[in-house]
N, C-alpha and C positions, 0 to 999 in steps of 0.2 A: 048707240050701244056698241061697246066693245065688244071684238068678238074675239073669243078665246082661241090661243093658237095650239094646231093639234101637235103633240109630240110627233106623230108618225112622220110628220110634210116634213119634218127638217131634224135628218139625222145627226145625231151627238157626234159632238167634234173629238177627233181620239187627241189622247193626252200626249203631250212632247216628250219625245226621248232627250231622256236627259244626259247632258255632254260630261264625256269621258276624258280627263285631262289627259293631255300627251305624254305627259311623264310616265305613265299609270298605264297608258295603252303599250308603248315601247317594252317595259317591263313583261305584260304580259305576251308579246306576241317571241319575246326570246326565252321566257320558260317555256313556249309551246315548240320552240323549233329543237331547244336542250332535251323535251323530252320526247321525240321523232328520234334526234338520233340517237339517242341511249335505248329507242326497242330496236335498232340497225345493230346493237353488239351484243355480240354474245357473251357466254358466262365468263367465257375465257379474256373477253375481253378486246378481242379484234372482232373486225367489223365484217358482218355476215355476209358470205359472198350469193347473191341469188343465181348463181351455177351450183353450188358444190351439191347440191343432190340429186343433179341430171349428170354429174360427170362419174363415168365407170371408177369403182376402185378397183386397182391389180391388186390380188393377192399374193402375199408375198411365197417367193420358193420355198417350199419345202425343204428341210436343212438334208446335207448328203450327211450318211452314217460315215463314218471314217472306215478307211483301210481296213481291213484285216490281213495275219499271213497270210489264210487262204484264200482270199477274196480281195486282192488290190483294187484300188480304182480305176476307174476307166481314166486318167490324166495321165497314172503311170505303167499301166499295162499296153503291152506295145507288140506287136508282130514282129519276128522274125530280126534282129539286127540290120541296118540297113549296110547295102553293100556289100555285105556276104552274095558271092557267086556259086552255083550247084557244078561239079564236077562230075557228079555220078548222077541220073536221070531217075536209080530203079529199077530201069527194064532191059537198058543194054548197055556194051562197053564203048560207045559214042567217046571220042575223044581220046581213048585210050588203046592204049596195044600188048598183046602179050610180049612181057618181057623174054627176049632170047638166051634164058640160061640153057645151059645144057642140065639133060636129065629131067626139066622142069616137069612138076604136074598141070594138071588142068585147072584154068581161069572160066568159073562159069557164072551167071546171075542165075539168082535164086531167088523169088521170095519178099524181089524189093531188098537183095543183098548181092554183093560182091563175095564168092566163096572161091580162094586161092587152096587149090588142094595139095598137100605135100605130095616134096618130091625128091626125087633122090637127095639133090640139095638144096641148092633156090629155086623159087617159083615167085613170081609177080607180073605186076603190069605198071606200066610206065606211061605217062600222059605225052600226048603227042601234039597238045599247042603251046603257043607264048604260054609264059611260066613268070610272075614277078620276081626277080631275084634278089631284091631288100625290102626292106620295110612295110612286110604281109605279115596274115598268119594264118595257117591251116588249121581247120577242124574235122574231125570226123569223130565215128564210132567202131572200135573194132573191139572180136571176141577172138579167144583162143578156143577152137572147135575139137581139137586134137595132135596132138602133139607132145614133147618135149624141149622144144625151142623159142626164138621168137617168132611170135604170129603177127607182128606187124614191124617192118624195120621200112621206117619214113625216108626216104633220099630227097631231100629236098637244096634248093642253092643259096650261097650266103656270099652276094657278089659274083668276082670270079668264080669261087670256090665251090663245092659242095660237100657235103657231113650226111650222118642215118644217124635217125633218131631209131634205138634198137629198144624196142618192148618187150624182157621175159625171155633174153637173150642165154648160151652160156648156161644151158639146162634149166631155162624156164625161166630164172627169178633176178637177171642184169637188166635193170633200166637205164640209160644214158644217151651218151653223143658216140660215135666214132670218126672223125677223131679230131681229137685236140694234141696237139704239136706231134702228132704221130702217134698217141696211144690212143685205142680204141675204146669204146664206152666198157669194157670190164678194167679200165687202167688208169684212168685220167680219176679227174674230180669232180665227171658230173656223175660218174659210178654209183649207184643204188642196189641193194637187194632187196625185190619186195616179192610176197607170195605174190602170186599171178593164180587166180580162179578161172579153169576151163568152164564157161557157158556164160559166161559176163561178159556184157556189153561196158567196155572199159569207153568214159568220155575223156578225146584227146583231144588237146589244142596246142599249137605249137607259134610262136612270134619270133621273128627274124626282123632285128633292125640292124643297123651300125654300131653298136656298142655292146648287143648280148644279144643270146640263144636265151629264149627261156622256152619252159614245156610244164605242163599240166597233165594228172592224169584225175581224172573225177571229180576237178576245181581244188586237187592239191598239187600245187606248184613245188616241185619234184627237180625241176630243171631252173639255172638262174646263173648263164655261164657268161661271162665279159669275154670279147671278141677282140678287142682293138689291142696290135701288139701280137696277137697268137694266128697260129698256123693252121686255120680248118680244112680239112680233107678226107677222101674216104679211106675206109681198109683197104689195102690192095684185093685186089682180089673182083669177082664176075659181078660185085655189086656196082662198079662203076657203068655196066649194062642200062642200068636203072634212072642214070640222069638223063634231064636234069630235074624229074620227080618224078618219082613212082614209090609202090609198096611194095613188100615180098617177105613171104616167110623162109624161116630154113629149114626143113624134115617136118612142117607143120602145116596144118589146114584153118587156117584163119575165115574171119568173117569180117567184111565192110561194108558200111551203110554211111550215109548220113556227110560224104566228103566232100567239102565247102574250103575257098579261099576267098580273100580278101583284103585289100590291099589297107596300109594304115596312115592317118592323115600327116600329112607332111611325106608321103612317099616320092621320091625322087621319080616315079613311073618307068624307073628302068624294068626290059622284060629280058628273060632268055629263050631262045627258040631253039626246041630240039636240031 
C-alpha cells in the first residue's frame, strides 16, 4: 500500500528569481545615482553645502548717515591743527616779558586772557624764546577793550628783517603792515580801513614765507603782500623794543587769548633768538 506523502514533512520549494538583464540593471542603477544627486542641489542650482546652516551669518553694517553742516563725520572732524604750538598758557605770562616802553601801562592775566592796559603811549609784551623767522604763522584772538588806537600791533620777523602787523591803527580804523619800502601800514598797499568794534573778539592769523606777507582777520584775507625785491622794516620808533615778536597797543587796553605759532611744511627751520 502506498502511502501518502504529508505536505507538512517537505516544505514547498520557493520560486526562482528571475534574472535581470545587465543592460537593464546598469540603466537602472545610474537613474538612481542622477537622482541622489539632483536632492544634493538646490533651487538655485549649486550644490548644497552641509555647513551653511551651522556657519554664523555677519550682518551687514548699518549704513553711516552722511555729513551734515552741523554734524561732520567723525573721518573729517579733527582736533586742533596738528603742529600748532600754545604761546600763552592762560594763567601766566611764562615765556614772555613786559615790553620796556617808556610810559607803558600794565601787562596783567585775567580771565584765561592777556589784558595790555593803556598807556601813555605803548604798552606790550614781547616773547623771550627762539622765534621761527620764515616760513610760520601766528594765530591768535584779540579784542579792543578801550581805546582810540590800535589794540593789537603784531612785531613779528621776515628773515633778517622785522614788520607790525597794526590792527585799528591811526584812530582806530588802519589795518596793515608797517612797513613796506619805508612806508607804514597807513601808506603802503596793504593800507585798509575797516570799522573796528570795541568788545570783539577779532580772529587773526598771519603767514610769513619767502615770497608774501599775507594776514587774515575773521577768515577774511585782508592782507596778501609779495616780499621778494622789497624792503621790510619797522617804523622808526620804540616799537623796535618789541623784536623779535611781541604785541602792544598805543593809548589802548586790548585783550589776548588764544596765541599759537607754527611752523609751515617745507620750512627752512631757521629760528631768531632774542
Amino acid at each position: 500500500m502506498r502511502m501518502q506523502t504529508s505536505a507538512s514533512s517537505h516544505p514547498a520549494r520557493p520560486s526562482a528569481i528571475p534574472a535581470v538583464p545587465i543592460p537593464l540593471l546598469r540603466c537602472l542603477c545610474l537613474a538612481a545615482a542622477t537622482l541622489l544627486n539632483g536632492c544634493a542641489t538646490d533651487r538655485n542650482g549649486s550644490k548644497a553645502n552641509p555647513l551653511a546652516d551651522s556657519r554664523p551669518t555677519l550682518a551687514s553694517p548699518a549704513p553711516t548717515a552722511p555729513a551734515t553742516a552741523n554734524q561732520p563725520s567723525a573721518a573729517t572732524s579733527a582736533p586742533e591743527i596738528v603742529g600748532w604750538n600754545n604761546l600763552f598758557d592762560g594763567r601766566t605770562l611764562k615765556g614772555w616779558k613786559i615790553t620796556d616802553f617808556a610810559g607803558r601801562g600794565e601787562v596783567t592775566v585775567e580771565n584765561g586772557q592777556v589784558l595790555i592796559h593803556s598807556g601813555v603811549m605803548l604798552t606790550g609784551m614781547s616773547w623771550t624764546n627762539a622765534i621761527p623767522k620764515i616760513d610760520y604763522e601766528v594765530s591768535l584772538e584779540a579784542m579792543k577793550v578801550d581805546g582810540s588806537d590800535f589794540f593789537c600791533g603784531l612785531t613779528f620777523p621776515v628773515e633778517d628783517a622785522f614788520c607790525t602787523w597794526i590792527v585799528g591803527g591811526w584812530g582806530g580804523g588802519v589795518v596793515g603792515l608797517s612797513s613796506i619800502d619805508g612806508l607804514d601800514a597807513s601808506e603802503n598797499e596793504t593800507t585798509k580801513y575797516m570799522k573796528v568794534d570795541t568788545g570783539h573778539w577779532y580772529r587773526l592769523r598771519l603767514r610769513v614765507t619767502k615770497q608774501k606777507i599775507e594776514a587774515w582777520m575773521d577768515d577774511e584775507k585782508i592782507v596778501d603782500q609779495p616780499i621778494l625785491g622789497r624792503r621790510i622794516s619797522l617804523r622808526p620808533g620804540d616799537i623796535d623794543l618789541s623784536k623779535p615778536f611781541g604785541v602792544a597797543t598805543w593809548q589802548t587796553t586790548g585783550a589776548l587769548r588764544a596765541i599759537k605759532i607754527r611752523r609751515l611744511t617745507g620750512g627752512d627751520g631757521k629760528e631768531t633768538v632774542p
